[in-house]
N, C-alpha and C positions, 0 to 999 in steps of 0.2 A: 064787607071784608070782616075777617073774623078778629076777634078780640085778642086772641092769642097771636096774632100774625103781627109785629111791630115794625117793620121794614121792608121793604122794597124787596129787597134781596128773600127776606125769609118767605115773603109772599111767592115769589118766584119758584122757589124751593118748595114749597108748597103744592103750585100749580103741578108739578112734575110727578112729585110721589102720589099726588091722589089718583093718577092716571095706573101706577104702578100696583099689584097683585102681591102681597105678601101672607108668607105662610110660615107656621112654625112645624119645623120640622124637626122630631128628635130633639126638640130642643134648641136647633139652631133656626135663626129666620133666612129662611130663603124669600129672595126678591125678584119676581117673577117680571116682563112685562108685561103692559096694557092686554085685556083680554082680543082685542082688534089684531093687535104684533103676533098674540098666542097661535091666532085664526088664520092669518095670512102664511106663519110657515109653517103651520101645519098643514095649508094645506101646498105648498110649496115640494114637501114630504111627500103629502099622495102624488101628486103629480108625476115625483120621481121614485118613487114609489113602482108606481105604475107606467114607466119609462114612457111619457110622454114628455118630459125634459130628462137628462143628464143630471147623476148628481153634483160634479163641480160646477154646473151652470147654475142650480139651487142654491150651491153655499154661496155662490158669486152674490147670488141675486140678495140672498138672507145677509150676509155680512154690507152689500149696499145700503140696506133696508134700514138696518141699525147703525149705521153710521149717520145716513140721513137724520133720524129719528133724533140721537147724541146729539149730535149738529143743533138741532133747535132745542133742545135742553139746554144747551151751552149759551145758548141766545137767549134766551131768557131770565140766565141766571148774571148774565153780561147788563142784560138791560137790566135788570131789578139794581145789579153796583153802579149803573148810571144814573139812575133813579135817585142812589143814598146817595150819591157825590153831589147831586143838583141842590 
Protein backbone atom coordinates (compact mmCIF):
# COMPACT_ATOMS: atom_id res chain seq x y z
CA UNK A 1 0.00 0.00 0.00
CA UNK A 2 1.26 3.27 -0.64
CA UNK A 3 2.57 5.72 2.07
CA UNK A 4 0.50 8.46 1.10
CA UNK A 5 -2.70 6.35 1.23
CA UNK A 6 -3.85 6.54 5.15
CA UNK A 7 -7.33 4.98 5.15
CA UNK A 8 -9.50 2.75 4.05
CA UNK A 9 -11.64 5.10 2.28
CA UNK A 10 -8.66 7.07 0.63
CA UNK A 11 -7.34 3.75 -0.54
CA UNK A 12 -10.72 3.08 -2.22
CA UNK A 13 -10.59 6.31 -3.73
CA UNK A 14 -7.54 5.73 -5.00
CA UNK A 15 -8.26 2.28 -6.60
CA UNK A 16 -10.95 4.28 -8.77
CA UNK A 17 -9.01 7.26 -10.08
CA UNK A 18 -5.85 5.19 -11.16
CA UNK A 19 -8.21 3.30 -13.58
CA UNK A 20 -9.47 6.80 -14.79
CA UNK A 21 -7.72 8.88 -17.89
CA UNK A 22 -6.96 12.52 -17.11
CA UNK A 23 -6.07 15.37 -19.27
CA UNK A 24 -5.46 18.89 -19.22
CA UNK A 25 -7.17 20.62 -21.56
CA UNK A 26 -6.90 24.42 -22.07
CA UNK A 27 -6.19 24.47 -18.92
CA UNK A 28 -9.14 22.68 -17.49
CA UNK A 29 -8.74 18.90 -16.47
CA UNK A 30 -10.84 16.86 -18.23
CA UNK A 31 -11.59 13.21 -16.74
CA UNK A 32 -11.91 10.80 -19.05
CA UNK A 33 -12.82 6.95 -18.42
CA UNK A 34 -10.71 3.87 -18.18
CA UNK A 35 -8.99 3.31 -21.54
CA UNK A 36 -11.30 -0.42 -21.83
CA UNK A 37 -14.87 2.04 -21.13
CA UNK A 38 -13.01 4.41 -24.02
CA UNK A 39 -12.82 1.02 -26.44
CA UNK A 40 -16.10 -0.42 -25.72
CA UNK A 41 -18.27 2.73 -26.77
CA UNK A 42 -16.31 3.47 -29.27
CA UNK A 43 -16.88 0.84 -30.53
CA UNK A 44 -20.49 0.73 -29.75
CA UNK A 45 -20.36 4.16 -32.07
CA UNK A 46 -19.05 2.06 -35.14
CA UNK A 47 -21.39 -0.37 -34.72
CA UNK A 48 -23.98 2.32 -35.05
CA UNK A 49 -22.23 4.00 -36.86
CA UNK A 50 -22.45 1.44 -39.36
CA UNK A 51 -26.29 0.67 -38.65
CA UNK A 52 -25.79 -2.72 -37.40
CA UNK A 53 -27.43 -1.57 -34.09
CA UNK A 54 -29.77 1.52 -33.78
CA UNK A 55 -28.52 4.50 -32.07
CA UNK A 56 -31.12 4.67 -29.05
CA UNK A 57 -30.27 0.99 -28.56
CA UNK A 58 -26.21 2.26 -28.17
CA UNK A 59 -26.99 4.95 -25.76
CA UNK A 60 -29.19 2.34 -23.90
CA UNK A 61 -26.61 0.07 -23.91
CA UNK A 62 -23.63 3.04 -23.04
CA UNK A 63 -25.65 4.66 -20.23
CA UNK A 64 -26.10 0.82 -18.77
CA UNK A 65 -22.51 0.35 -19.13
CA UNK A 66 -21.77 3.30 -16.94
CA UNK A 67 -24.13 2.96 -14.42
CA UNK A 68 -22.98 -0.60 -13.84
CA UNK A 69 -19.39 0.67 -13.73
CA UNK A 70 -20.61 3.81 -10.98
CA UNK A 71 -22.30 1.04 -9.24
CA UNK A 72 -18.88 -0.56 -8.16
CA UNK A 73 -17.24 2.62 -7.65
CA UNK A 74 -19.75 3.36 -5.06
CA UNK A 75 -18.97 -0.11 -3.61
CA UNK A 76 -15.88 0.48 -3.03
CA UNK A 77 -15.93 3.68 -1.73
CA UNK A 78 -18.86 2.00 0.64
CA UNK A 79 -16.43 -0.64 1.68
CA UNK A 80 -13.27 1.45 2.30
CA UNK A 81 -16.15 3.73 5.11
CA UNK A 82 -16.84 0.14 6.45
CA UNK A 83 -13.21 -0.51 6.67
CA UNK A 84 -12.60 3.11 8.77
CA UNK A 85 -15.82 2.41 11.09
CA UNK A 86 -14.22 -1.28 11.91
Amino acid sequence: MDAEIKSPHAAADAAVARNAVVLDVFGRRLELPPPEHLAFVAGLGVLAALEIIEWPVAVAITVGHKLAHSHHGRLLREFGDALEEA
